[in-house]
C-alpha positions in Angstrom: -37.7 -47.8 -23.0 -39.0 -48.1 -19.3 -37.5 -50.6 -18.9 -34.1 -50.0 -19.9 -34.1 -46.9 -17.9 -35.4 -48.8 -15.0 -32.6 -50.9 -15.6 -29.8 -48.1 -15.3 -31.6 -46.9 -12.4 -30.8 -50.2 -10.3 -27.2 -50.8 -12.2 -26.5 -47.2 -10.7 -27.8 -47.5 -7.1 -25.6 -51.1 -7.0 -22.8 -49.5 -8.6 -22.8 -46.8 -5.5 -23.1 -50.0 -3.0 -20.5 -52.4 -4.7 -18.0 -49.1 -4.6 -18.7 -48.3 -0.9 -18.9 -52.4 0.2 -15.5 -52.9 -1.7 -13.8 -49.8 -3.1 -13.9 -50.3 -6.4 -15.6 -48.0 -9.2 -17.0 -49.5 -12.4 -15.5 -48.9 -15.3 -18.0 -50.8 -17.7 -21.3 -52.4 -17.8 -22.5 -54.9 -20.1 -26.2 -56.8 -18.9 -26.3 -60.7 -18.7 -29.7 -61.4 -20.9 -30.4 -65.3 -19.2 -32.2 -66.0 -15.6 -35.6 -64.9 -15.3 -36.5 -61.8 -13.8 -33.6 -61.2 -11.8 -30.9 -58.8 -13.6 -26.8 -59.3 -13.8 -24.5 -57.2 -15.0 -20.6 -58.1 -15.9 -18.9 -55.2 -14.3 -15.0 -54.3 -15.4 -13.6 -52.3 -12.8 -9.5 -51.7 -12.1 -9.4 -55.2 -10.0 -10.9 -56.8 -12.8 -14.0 -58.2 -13.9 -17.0 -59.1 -11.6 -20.6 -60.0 -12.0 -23.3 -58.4 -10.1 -26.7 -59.9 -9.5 -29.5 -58.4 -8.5 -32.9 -60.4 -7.1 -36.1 -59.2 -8.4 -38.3 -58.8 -5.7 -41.6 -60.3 -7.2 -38.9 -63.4 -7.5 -37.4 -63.4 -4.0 -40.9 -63.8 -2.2 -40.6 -67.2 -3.8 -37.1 -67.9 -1.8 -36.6 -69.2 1.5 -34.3 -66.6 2.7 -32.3 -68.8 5.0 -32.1 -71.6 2.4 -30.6 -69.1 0.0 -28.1 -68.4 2.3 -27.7 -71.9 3.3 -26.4 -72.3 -0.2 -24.3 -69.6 -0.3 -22.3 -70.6 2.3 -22.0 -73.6 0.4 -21.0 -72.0 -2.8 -18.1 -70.8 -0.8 -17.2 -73.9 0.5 -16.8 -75.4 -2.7 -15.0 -72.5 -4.0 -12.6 -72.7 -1.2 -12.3 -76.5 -1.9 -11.2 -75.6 -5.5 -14.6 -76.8 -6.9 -14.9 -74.6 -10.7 -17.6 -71.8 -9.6 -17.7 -68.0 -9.0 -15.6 -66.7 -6.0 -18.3 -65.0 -3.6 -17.9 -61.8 -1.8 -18.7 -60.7 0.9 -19.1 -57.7 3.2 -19.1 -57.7 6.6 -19.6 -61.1 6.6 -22.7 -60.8 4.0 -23.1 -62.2 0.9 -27.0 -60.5 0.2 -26.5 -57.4 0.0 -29.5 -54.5 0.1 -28.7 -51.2 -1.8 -29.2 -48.0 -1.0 -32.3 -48.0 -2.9 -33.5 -51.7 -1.3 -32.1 -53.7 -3.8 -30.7 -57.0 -2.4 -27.8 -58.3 -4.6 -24.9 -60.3 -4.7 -21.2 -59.9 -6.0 -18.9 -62.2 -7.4 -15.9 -63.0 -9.8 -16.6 -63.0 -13.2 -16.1 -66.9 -15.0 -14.1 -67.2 -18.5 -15.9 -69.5 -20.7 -19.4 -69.5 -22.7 -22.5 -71.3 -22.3 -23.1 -73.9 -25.1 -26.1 -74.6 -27.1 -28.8 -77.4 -25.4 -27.4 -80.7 -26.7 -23.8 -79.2 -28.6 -21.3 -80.3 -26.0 -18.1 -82.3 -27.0 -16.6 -85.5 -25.0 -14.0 -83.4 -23.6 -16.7 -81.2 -22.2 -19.0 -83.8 -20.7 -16.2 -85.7 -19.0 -14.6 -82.8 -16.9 -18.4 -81.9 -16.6 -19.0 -85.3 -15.0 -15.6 -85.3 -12.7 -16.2 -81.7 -11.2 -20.4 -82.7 -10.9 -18.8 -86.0 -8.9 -16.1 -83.8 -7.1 -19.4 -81.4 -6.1 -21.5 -84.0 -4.9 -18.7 -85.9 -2.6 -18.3 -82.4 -1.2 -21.6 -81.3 -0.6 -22.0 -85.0 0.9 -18.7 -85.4 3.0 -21.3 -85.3 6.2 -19.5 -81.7 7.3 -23.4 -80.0 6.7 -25.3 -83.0 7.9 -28.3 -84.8 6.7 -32.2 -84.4 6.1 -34.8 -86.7 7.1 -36.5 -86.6 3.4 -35.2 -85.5 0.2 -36.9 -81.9 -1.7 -38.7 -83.8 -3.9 -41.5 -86.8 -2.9 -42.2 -88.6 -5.5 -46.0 -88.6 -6.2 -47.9 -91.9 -6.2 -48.8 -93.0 -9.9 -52.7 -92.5 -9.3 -52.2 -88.9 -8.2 -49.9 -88.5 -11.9 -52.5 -90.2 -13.9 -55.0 -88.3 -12.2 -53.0 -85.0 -13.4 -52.5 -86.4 -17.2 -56.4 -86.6 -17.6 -56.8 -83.3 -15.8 -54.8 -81.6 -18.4 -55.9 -83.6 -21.3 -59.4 -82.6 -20.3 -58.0 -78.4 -20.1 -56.5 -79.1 -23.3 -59.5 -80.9 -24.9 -61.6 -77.1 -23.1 -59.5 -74.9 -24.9 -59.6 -76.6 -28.6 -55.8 -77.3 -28.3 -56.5 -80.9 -30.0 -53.1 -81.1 -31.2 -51.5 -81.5 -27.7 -53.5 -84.4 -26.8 -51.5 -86.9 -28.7 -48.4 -85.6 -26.4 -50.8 -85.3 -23.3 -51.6 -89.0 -23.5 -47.9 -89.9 -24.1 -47.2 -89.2 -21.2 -50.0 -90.5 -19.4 -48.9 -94.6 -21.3 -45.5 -93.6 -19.5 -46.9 -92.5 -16.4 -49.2 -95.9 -16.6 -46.3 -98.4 -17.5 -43.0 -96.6 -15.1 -41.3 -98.7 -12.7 -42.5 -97.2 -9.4 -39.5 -99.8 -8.2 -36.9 -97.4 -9.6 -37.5 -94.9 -7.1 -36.0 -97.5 -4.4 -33.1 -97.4 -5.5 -32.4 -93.7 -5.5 -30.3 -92.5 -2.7 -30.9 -88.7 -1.5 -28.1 -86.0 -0.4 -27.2 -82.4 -1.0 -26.9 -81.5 -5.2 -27.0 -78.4 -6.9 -30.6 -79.3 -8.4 -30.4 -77.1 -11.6 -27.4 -78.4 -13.8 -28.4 -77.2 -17.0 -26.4 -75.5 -20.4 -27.5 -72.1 -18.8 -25.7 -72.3 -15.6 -22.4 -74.1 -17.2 -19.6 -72.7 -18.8 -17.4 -74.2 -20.8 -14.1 -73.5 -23.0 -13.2 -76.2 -25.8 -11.5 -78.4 -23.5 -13.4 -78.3 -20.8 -15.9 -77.0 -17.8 -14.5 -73.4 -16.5 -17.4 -73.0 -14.3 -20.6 -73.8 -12.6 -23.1 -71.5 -12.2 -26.2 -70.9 -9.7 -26.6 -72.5 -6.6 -29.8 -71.0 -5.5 -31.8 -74.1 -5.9 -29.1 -76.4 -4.0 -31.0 -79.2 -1.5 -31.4 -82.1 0.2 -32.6 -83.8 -2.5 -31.4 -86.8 -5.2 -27.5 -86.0 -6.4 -28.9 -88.6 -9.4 -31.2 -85.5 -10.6 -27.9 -83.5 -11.1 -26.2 -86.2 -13.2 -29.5 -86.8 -15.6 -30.0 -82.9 -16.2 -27.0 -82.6 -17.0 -26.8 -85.1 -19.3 -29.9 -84.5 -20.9 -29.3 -80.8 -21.5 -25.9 -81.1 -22.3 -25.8 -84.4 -25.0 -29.3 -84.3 -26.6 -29.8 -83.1 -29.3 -32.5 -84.9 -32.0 -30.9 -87.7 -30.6 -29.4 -88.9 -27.2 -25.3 -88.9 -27.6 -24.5 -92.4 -25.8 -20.9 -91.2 -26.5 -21.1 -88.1 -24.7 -23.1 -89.8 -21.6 -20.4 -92.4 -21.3 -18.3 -89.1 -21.1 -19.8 -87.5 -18.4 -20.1 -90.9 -16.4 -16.0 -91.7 -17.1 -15.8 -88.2 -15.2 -18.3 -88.3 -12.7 -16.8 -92.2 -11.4 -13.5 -90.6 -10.8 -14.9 -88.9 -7.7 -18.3 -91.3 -6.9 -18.8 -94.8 -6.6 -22.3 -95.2 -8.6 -24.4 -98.4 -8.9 -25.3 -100.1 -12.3 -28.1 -98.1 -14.1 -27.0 -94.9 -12.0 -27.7 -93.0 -15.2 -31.0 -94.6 -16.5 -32.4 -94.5 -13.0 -31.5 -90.8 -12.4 -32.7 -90.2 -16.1 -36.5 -91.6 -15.4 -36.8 -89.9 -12.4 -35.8 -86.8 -13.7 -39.0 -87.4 -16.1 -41.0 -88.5 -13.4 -40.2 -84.9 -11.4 -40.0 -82.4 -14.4 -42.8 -83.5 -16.9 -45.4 -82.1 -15.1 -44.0 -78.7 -14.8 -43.0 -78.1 -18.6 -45.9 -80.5 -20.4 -49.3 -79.3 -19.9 -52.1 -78.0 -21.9 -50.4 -74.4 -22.1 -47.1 -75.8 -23.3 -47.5 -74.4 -26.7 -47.0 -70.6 -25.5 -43.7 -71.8 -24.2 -40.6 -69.5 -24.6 -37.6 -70.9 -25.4 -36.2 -72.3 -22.3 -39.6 -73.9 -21.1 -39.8 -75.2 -25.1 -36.1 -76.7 -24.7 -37.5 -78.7 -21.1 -40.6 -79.9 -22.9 -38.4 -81.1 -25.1 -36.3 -83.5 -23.1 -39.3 -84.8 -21.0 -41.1 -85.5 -24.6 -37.7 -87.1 -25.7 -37.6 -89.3 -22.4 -41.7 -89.9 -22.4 -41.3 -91.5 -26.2 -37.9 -92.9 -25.2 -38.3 -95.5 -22.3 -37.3 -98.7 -23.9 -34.3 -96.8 -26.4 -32.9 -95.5 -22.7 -32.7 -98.9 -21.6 -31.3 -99.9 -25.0 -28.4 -97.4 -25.5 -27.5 -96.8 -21.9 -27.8 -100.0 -20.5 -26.6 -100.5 -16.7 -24.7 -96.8 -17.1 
């Protein structure tokens, strides 16, 4: 009950702020339950429908302010480019906001569509999800915000990741959690037989960096929006393309179908090189095992348990990616 009322207390003291930043009262309130820690609200006010977003402060310390803003800007530079994601506003030139009450939040147009199950989109889906994540990427990369001398993410050597599979094998092995040491040492062989020579190939620029069923919506016949561009980078565009494709088209099973969708789309605005997809899709593995397989991954929620998922799918999966995807 604290909580709720907690809840109503900030909806309130925004509420006051959004009226006073942009003259309009809200008429109804109806909490966003995905993202963690920080609340949303979709507001309906005379105007129309809006979505208010507050930041948690226990979650903002782990922010870099100017970053955050960095991709805000962007955000509105693909809106303005007529890129599928929320309209921004802004008040006095601000995007972050701070409420009466010190609450910093943010404001923006409220998307039509729904976010899908993991793994449940259709072809139709996966290819207008490919051509708007290609049409983001050649934006983001058209050199008008420049270039960084090294991508977000350095790849670790393989000593240091074998060195962290035995570390949690042994944590595992400590807390009488016997039944994740099968997985544990999965990923180790993986880790002990990946082609370091794949991450040669990758090329780095600006992506979005988290492209997953949460921040997507979709209608039937297509992607309506793109959500969330707090994490946005100098990092590898191929990450994009592979988390998106793995969150999107796998199921028990890896849709080839629906991957070949998403890559139809995503070539109608990017020149890729043969195995853009099976590159982008081991290195996704190679960045995001570590953080969602562990020896505490069986007290996972549910979308930790969906990640561990994937990188368990990709760990078991190496030579059946090369298989079914081929030079994608």
């Amino acid at each position: 009950m604290e909580t709720v009322v907690n809840e109503e207390m900030i909806l309130n003291d925004l509420a006051q702020t959004f009226h006073r930043c942009f003259g309009l009262n809200i008429i109804d309130a109806a909490p966003i339950r995905r993202g963690w820690l920080n609340l949303k609200w979709k507001v309906t006010t005379p105007a129309g429908a809006y979505v208010l977003k507050q930041y948690n402060k226990q979650r903002y310390r782990i922010y870099n302010s100017e970053e955050l803003l960095f991709a805000f800007d962007q955000q509105v530079r693909l809106h303005d480019q007529g890129l599928a994601c929320p309209k921004l506003l802004s008040h006095d030139d601000r995007i972050l906001l701070r409420s009466d009450q010190g609450e910093l939040f943010m404001a923006m147009e409220f998307c039509q569509g729904s976010i899908i199950p993991a793994g449940k989109a259709n072809a139709l889906q996966m290819y207008d999800l490919g051509l708007a994540t290609g049409k983001m990427h050649r934006m983001l990369n058209d050199g008008s915000i420049g270039m960084k001398k090294s991508p977000y993410f350095i790849p670790p050597t393989r000593e240091e990741r074998i060195a962290h599979w035995k570390s949690e094998s042994e944590a595992a092995q400590a807390a009488g959690k016997a039944h994740l040491l099968a997985e544990l040492d999965t990923q180790l062989s993986a880790t002990e037989h990946f082609d370091m020579d794949r991450l040669d190939y990758l090329q780095s620029g600006w992506a979005h960096r988290d492209l997953w069923v949460d921040n997507l919506l979709f209608d039937p016949l297509g992607l309506t929006a793109i959500l969330d561009f707090d994490r946005l980078r100098y990092d590898y565009p191929q990450l994009d393309a592979a988390r998106a494709v793995i969150s999107c088209a796998l199921d028990d099973q890896l849709d080839v179908s629906l991957a070949s969708a998403f890559m139809e789309g995503y070539k109608e605005e990017r020149s890729t090189a043969e195995g853009y997809l099976t590159n982008a899709l081991q290195l996704l593995w190679y960045m995001e095992s570590t953080w969602w397989i562990n020896a505490n991954m069986d007290q996972h929620s549910v979308p930790p348990a969906r990640f561990a998922k994937e990188m368990k799918w990709l760990a078991h999966n190496r030579k059946l990616i090369r298989d079914l995807l081929g030079n994608m």
